[in-house]
C-alpha positions, -999 to 999 in steps of 0.1 A, spaced: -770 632 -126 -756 627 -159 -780 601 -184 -755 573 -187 -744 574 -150 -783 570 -144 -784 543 -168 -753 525 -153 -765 525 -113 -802 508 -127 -787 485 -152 -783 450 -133 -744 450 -128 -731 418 -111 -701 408 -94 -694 369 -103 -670 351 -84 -661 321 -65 -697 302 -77 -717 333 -59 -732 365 -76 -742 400 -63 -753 433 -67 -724 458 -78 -729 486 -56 -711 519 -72 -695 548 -53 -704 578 -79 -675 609 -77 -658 637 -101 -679 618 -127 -674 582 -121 -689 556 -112 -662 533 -92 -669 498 -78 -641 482 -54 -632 444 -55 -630 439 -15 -628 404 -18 -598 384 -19 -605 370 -50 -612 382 -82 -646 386 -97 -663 390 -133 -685 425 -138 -714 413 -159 -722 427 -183 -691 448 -182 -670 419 -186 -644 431 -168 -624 405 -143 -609 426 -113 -584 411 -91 -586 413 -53 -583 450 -44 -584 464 -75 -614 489 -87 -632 499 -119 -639 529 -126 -666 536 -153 -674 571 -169 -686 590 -201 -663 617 -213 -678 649 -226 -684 646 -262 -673 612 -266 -698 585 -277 -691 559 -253 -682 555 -218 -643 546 -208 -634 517 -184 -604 518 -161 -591 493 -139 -565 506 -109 -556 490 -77 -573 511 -49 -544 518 -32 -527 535 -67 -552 564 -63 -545 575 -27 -515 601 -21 
């Protein structure tokens, strides 16, 4: 496991929304770490910062060579053919 995708899954990542607060679980493939909104509405993901609409997901990873890690937001659905 790379060092910043270990430091990502035990940093304390939460999902905020709708008054309530939990854990953000990640689903870790091809070098990303990807969390889903399954909700139907959106949430805030502390400390990201990142506000993801119902059904979409962010994905989180460190690029070789790069010096920080890139965000992406995508609907869920967009990344299935």
């Amino acid at each position: 496991m790379p060092v910043w995708l270990g430091a990502l899954l035990s940093a304390p990542c939460q999902a905020i929304g709708n008054g309530e607060s939990r854990t953000v679980r990640w689903d870790c493939s091809s070098g990303k770490a990807v969390y889903t909104n399954a909700g139907t509405r959106s949430e805030r993901i502390e400390p990201l910062g990142v506000v993801l609409e119902a059904g979409h997901a962010l994905a989180v990873h460190w690029p070789p060579g790069e010096s920080e890690y890139s965000l992406e937001v995508f609907r869920q659905y967009d990344q299935c053919a």
